[in-house]
TIKE-173957 format. One record per residue (C-alpha): z, x, y; residue number from 0. Coordinates in steps of 0.5 Angstrom, whole numbers. Layout:
TIKE-173957
     Z     X     Y seq
     Z     X     Y NUM
...
//
This chain:
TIKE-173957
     Z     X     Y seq
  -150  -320  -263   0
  -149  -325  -258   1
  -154  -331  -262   2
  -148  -329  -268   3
  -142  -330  -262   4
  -146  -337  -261   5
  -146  -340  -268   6
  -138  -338  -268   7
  -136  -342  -261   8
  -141  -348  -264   9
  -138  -348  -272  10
  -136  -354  -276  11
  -128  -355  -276  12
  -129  -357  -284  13
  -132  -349  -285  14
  -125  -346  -283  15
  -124  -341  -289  16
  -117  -340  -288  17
  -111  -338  -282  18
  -109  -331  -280  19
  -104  -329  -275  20
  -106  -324  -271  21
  -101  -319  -265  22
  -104  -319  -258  23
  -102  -320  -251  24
  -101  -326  -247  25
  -101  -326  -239  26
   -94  -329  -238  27
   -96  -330  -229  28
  -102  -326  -225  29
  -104  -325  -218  30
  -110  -322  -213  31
  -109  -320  -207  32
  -113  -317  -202  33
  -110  -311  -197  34
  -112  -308  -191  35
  -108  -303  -191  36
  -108  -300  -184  37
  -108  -293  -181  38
  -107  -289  -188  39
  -104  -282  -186  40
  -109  -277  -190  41
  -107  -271  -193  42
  -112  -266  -193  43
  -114  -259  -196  44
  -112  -252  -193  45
  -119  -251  -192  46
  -121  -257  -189  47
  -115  -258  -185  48
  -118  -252  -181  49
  -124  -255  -181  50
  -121  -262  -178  51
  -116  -258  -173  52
  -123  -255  -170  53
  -128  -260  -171  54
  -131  -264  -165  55
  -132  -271  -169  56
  -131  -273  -176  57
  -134  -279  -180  58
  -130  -281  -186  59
  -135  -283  -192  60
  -132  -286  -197  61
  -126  -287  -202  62
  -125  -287  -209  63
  -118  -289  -214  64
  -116  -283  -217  65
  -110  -286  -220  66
  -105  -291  -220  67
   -98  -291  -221  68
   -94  -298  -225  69
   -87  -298  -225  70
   -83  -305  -228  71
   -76  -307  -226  72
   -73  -314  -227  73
   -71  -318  -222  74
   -64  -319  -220  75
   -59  -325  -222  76
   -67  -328  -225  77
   -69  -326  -232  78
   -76  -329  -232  79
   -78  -324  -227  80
   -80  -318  -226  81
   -81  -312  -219  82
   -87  -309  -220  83
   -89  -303  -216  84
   -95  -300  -216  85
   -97  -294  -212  86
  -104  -292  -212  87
  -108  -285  -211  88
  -113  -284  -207  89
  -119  -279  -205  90
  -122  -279  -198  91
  -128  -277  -197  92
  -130  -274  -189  93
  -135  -270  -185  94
  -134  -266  -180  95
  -139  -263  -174  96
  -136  -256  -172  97
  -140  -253  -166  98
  -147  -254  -167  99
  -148  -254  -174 100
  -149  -259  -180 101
  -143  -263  -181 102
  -138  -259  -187 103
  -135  -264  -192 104
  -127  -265  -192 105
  -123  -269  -196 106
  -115  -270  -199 107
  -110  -274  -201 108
  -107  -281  -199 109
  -103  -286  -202 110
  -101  -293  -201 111
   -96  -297  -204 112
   -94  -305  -206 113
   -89  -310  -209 114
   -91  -315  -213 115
   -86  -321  -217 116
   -89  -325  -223 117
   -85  -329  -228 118
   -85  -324  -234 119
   -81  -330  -238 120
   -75  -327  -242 121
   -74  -323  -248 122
   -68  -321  -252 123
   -72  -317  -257 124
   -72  -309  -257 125
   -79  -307  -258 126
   -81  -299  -261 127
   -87  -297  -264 128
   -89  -291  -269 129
   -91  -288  -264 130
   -85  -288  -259 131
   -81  -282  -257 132
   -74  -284  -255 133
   -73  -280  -248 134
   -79  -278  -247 135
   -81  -279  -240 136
   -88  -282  -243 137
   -83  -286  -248 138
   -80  -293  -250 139
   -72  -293  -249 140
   -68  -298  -250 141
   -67  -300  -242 142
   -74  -301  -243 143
   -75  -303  -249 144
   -76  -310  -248 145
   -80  -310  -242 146
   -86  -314  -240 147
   -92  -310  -239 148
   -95  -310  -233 149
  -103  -309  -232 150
  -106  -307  -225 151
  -114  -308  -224 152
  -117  -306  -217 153
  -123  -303  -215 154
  -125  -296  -211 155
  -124  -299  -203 156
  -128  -300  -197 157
  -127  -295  -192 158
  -126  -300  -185 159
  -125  -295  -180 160
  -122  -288  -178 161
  -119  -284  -173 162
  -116  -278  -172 163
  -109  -276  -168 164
  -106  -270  -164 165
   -99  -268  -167 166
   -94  -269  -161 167
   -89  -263  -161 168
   -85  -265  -156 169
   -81  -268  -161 170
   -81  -263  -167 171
   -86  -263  -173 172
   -83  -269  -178 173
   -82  -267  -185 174
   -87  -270  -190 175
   -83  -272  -197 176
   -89  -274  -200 177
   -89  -274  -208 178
   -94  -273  -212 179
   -96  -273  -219 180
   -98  -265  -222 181
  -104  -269  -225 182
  -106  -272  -219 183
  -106  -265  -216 184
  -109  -262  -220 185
  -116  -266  -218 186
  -116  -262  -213 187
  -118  -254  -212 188
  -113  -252  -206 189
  -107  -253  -204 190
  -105  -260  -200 191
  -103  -260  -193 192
   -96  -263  -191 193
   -94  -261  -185 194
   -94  -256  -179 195
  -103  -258  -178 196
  -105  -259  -171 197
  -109  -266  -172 198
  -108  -272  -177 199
  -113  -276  -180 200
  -112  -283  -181 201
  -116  -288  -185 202
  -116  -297  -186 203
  -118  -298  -192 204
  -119  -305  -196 205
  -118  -307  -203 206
  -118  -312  -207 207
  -114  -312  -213 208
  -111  -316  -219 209
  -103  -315  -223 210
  -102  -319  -229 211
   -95  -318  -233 212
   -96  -319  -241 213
   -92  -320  -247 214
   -94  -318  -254 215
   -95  -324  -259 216
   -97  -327  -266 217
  -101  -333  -266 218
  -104  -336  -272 219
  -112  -337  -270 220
  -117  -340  -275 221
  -122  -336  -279 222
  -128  -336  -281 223
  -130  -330  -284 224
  -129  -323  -284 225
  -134  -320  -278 226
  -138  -315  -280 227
  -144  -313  -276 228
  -151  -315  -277 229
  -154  -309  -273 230
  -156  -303  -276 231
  -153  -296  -275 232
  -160  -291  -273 233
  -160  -284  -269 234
  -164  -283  -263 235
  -171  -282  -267 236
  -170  -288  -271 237
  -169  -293  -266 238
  -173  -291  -261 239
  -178  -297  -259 240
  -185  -297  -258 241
  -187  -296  -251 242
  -193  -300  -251 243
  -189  -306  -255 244
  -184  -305  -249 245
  -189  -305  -244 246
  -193  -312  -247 247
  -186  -315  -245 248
  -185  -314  -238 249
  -188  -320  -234 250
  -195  -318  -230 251
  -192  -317  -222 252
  -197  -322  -219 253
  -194  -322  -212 254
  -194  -314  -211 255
  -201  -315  -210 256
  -202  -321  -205 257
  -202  -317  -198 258
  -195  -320  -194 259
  -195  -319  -187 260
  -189  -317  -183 261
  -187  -325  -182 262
  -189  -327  -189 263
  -183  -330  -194 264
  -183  -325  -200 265
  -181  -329  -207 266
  -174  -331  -210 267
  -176  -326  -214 268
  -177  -320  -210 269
  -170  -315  -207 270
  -169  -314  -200 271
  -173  -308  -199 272
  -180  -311  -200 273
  -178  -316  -195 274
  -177  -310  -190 275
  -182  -308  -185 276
  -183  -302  -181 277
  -181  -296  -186 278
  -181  -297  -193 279
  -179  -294  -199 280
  -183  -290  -204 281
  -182  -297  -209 282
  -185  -301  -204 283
  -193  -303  -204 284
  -197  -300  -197 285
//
């Protein structure tokens, strides 16, 4: 497939057949951005809340992006650009020593939100599809109809630090107003706590994202052909390799078997892990 994608990019102008037009989306601005978002407040599970109220340390292990709310609004007295919000969801992932025994896992709920402004250029045009259903909240209307499209990509983020806080009560137990959408608690086997614990977790977290607006178009591009794939449909049985013919393929490891010392330069060739002495891992050579 990639030979046949090379010999279109190197095609001949004189072998263009015809023009065709064809409906896409082109990005009218983007943007990247890398946040470190400081002390995010963690909402943890019932049952890990206990944990945490009575645990002697905890060490937060990782985060993963469950979710990210986008919502697009047009800038005032400026028609080009557009106001997205973007809230993003994510899952913490902690262990909690608690007396003697082996750390327990913990984990809950925080959230971070951003605001970006990007030229979306302006469009007068009302869009609706076959598929829309007016007023549904999931659904074009007319206010929204013609609204650019606004992509939101990013990565799971690295946890940087982590701390956990004693809840003052000399001045009340603040009410949380936390909203939370009913799929993403539903990734969750136990109700989230909000208020009334007796410590808090809080984590810094970095990540790296890229928003984009797009708006839909037609654009008339040359054709070559109709693609129509050269590779073969077979089943399970039917393509599978001959495994002596797969291992004729595989390069005969030369350095594995000349003895390095400690002080000895592996080959560019080889991972970090055979340029480690000391305690080596089982693919690693004795």
């Amino acid at each position: 497939m990639s030979e046949q994608c090379q010999g279109n990019l190197r095609c001949d102008p004189q072998d263009l057949r015809q023009a065709m037009s064809v409906h896409t989306r082109k990005i009218t601005d983007s943007c990247r951005d890398k946040d470190c978002i400081e002390d995010l407040r963690v909402y943890l599970t019932r049952g890990s809340q206990a944990l945490l109220d009575t645990a002697a340390s905890t060490r937060v292990r990782c985060a993963e992006l469950l979710y990210t709310y986008i919502d697009v609004e047009p800038v005032a007295f400026d028609r080009n650009h557009y106001c997205i919000d973007a809230t993003f969801y994510y899952r913490i992932l902690a262990d909690a020593t608690v007396g003697a025994g082996r750390p327990a896992a913990l984990y809950g709920l925080a959230v971070f939100s951003k605001r970006a402004v990007l030229c979306g250029e302006d469009s007068r045009a009302h869009i609706f599809r076959s598929d829309t259903r007016l007023l549904a909240p999931d659904g074009a209307t007319r206010r929204s109809a013609n609204l650019p499209t606004a992509v939101v990509e990013v990565l799971d983020p690295m946890v940087l630090s982590s701390r956990v806080r004693e809840v003052c009560d000399c001045q009340g137990r603040e009410e949380t107003t936390l909203q939370v959408p009913e799929a993403v608690l539903g990734l969750f086997d136990d109700e989230l706590v909000l208020s009334g614990e007796r410590r808090r977790l809080f984590v810094t977290l970095g990540q790296f994202s890229i928003i984009r607006l797009e708006r839909d178009a037609q654009l008339v591009v040359p054709v070559l052909n109709y693609a129509i794939p050269a590779k073969e449909c077979c089943d399970a049985a039917g393509c599978a390799e001959d495994p002596c013919e797969m291992f004729s393929r595989i390069p005969f490891p030369t350095t594995q078997f000349a003895p390095n010392g400690c002080d000895a330069q592996a080959d560019s060739g080889e991972t970090d892990a055979y340029r480690t002495c000391g305690c080596r891992t089982e693919t690693q050579q004795a």
